[in-house]
ChimeraX commands (.cxc) that place a marker at each C-alpha (Angstrom):
marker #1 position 0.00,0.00,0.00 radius 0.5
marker #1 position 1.20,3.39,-1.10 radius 0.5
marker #1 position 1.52,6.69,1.50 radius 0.5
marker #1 position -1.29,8.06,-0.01 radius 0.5
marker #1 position -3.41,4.88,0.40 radius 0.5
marker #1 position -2.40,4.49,3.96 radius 0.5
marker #1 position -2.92,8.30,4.44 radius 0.5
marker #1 position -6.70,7.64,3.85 radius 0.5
marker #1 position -6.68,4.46,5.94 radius 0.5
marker #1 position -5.20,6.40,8.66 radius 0.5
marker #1 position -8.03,9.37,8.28 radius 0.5
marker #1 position -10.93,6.96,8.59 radius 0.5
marker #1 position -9.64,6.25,12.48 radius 0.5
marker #1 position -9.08,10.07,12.99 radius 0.5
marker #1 position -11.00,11.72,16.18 radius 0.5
marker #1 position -12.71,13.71,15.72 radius 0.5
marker #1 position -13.96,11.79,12.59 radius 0.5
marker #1 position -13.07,13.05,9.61 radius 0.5
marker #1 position -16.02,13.61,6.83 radius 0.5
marker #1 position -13.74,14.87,4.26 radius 0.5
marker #1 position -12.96,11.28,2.77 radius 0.5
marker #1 position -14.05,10.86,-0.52 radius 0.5
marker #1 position -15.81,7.15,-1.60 radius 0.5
marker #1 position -13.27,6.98,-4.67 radius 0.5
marker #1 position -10.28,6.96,-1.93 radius 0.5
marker #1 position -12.30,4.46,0.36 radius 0.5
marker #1 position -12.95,1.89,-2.37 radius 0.5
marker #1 position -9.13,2.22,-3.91 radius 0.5
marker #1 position -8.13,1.55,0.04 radius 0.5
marker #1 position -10.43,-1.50,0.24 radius 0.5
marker #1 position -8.50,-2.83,-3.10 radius 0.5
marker #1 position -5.10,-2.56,-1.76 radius 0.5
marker #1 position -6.16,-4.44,1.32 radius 0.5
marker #1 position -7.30,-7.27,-0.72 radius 0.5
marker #1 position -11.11,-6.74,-0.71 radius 0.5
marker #1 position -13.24,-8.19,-3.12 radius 0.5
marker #1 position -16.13,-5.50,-4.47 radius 0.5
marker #1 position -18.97,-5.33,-6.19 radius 0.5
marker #1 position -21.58,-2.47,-7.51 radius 0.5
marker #1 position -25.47,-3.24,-6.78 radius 0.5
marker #1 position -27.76,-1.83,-9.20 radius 0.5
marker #1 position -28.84,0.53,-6.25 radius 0.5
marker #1 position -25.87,2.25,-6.02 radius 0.5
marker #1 position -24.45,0.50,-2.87 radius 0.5
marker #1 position -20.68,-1.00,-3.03 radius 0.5
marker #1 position -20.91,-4.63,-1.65 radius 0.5
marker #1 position -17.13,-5.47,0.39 radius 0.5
marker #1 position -16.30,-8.71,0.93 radius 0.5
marker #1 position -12.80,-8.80,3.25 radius 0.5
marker #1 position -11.38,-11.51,5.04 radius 0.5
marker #1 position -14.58,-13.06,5.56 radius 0.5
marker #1 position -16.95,-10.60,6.36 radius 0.5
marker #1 position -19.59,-8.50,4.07 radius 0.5
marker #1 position -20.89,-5.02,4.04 radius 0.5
marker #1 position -22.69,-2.42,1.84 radius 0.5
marker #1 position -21.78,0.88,1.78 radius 0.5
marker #1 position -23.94,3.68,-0.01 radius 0.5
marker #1 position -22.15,5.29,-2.53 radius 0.5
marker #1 position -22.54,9.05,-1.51 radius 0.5
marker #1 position -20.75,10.76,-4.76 radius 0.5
marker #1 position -18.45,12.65,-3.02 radius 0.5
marker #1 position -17.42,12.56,0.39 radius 0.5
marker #1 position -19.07,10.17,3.20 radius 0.5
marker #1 position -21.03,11.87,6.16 radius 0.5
marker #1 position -19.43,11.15,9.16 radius 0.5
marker #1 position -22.08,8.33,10.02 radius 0.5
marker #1 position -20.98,6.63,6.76 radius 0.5
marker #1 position -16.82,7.29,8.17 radius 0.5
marker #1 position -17.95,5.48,11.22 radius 0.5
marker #1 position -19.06,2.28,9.25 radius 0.5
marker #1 position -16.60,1.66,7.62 radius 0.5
marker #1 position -13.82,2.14,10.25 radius 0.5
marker #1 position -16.32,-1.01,12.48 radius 0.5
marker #1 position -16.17,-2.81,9.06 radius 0.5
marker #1 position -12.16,-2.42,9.01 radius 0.5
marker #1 position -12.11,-2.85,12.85 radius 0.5
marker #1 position -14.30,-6.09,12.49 radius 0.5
marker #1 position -11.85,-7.51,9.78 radius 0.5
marker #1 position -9.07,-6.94,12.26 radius 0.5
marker #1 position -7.04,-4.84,10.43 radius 0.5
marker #1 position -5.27,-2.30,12.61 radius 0.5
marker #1 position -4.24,0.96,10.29 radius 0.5
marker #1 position -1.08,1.55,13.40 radius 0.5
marker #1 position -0.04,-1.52,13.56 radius 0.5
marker #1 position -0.54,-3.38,10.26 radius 0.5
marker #1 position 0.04,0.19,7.98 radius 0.5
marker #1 position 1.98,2.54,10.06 radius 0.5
marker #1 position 2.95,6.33,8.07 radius 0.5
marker link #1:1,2 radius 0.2
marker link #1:2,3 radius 0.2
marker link #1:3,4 radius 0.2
marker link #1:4,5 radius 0.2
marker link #1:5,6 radius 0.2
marker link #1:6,7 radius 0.2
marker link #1:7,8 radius 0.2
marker link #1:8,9 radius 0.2
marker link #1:9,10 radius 0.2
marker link #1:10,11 radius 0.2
marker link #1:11,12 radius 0.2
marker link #1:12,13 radius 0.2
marker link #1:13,14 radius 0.2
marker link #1:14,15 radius 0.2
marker link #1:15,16 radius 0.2
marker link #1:16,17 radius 0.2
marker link #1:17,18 radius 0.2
marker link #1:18,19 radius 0.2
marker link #1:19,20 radius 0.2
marker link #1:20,21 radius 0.2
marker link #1:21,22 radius 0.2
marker link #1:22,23 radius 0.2
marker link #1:23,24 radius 0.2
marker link #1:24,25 radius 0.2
marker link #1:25,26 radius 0.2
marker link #1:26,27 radius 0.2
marker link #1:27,28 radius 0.2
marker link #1:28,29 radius 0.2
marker link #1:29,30 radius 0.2
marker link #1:30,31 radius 0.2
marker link #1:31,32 radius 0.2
marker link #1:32,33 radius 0.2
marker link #1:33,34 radius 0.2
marker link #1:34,35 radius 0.2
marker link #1:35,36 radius 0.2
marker link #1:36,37 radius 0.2
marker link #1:37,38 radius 0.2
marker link #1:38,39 radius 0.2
marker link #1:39,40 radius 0.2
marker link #1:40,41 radius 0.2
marker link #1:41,42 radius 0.2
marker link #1:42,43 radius 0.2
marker link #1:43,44 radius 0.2
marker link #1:44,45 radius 0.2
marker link #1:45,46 radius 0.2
marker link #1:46,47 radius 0.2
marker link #1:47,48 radius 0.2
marker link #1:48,49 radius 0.2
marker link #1:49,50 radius 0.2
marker link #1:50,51 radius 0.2
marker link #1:51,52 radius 0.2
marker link #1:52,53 radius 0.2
marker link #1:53,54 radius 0.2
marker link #1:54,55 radius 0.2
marker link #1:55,56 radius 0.2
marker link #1:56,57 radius 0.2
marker link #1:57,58 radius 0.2
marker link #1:58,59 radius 0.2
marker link #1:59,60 radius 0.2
marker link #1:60,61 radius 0.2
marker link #1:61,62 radius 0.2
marker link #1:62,63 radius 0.2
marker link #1:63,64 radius 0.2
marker link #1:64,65 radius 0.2
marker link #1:65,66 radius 0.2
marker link #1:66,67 radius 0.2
marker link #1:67,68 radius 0.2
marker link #1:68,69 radius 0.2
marker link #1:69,70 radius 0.2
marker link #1:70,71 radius 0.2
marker link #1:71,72 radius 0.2
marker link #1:72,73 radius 0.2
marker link #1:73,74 radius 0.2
marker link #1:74,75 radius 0.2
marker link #1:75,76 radius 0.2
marker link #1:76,77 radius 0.2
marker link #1:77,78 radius 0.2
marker link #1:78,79 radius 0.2
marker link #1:79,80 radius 0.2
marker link #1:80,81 radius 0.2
marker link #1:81,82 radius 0.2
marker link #1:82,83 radius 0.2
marker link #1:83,84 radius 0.2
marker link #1:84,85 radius 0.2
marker link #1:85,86 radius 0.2
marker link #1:86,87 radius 0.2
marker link #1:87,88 radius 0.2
view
């Protein structure tokens, strides 16, 4: 994973949260770490990452901070830790 990549990775677990993330930078981060992806026809991106699932809405821009929370649980829940496993 690149600086940049891991710069993003390291935003989503900023306090206070950060809702200046766009979804373009979110999905290229869920590549490098090896996520699976697909597009629904409603506009949600379906995640698949070591084992576990989730949908995220596809906002167009940049996520809300609720969205920024779900997907740093989905991360957390896969057991990826940005500090340890992707320091800067």
């Amino acid at each position: 994973m690149n600086h940049r990549h891991r710069k993003v990775l390291h935003q989503l677990f900023a306090h206070p949260v950060n809702p200046n993330i766009h979804f373009r930078d979110i999905e290229t981060v869920f590549g490098e770490l090896g996520a699976e992806m697909g597009h629904a026809s409603n506009g949600k991106l379906h995640v698949t990452l070591k084992g576990h699932t989730a949908n995220f809405q596809n906002p167009g821009k940049s996520l809300p901070k609720e969205e920024v929370i779900q997907v740093r649980k989905f991360i957390e829940t896969c057991g990826i830790d940005p500090e340890r496993d992707f320091p800067l």
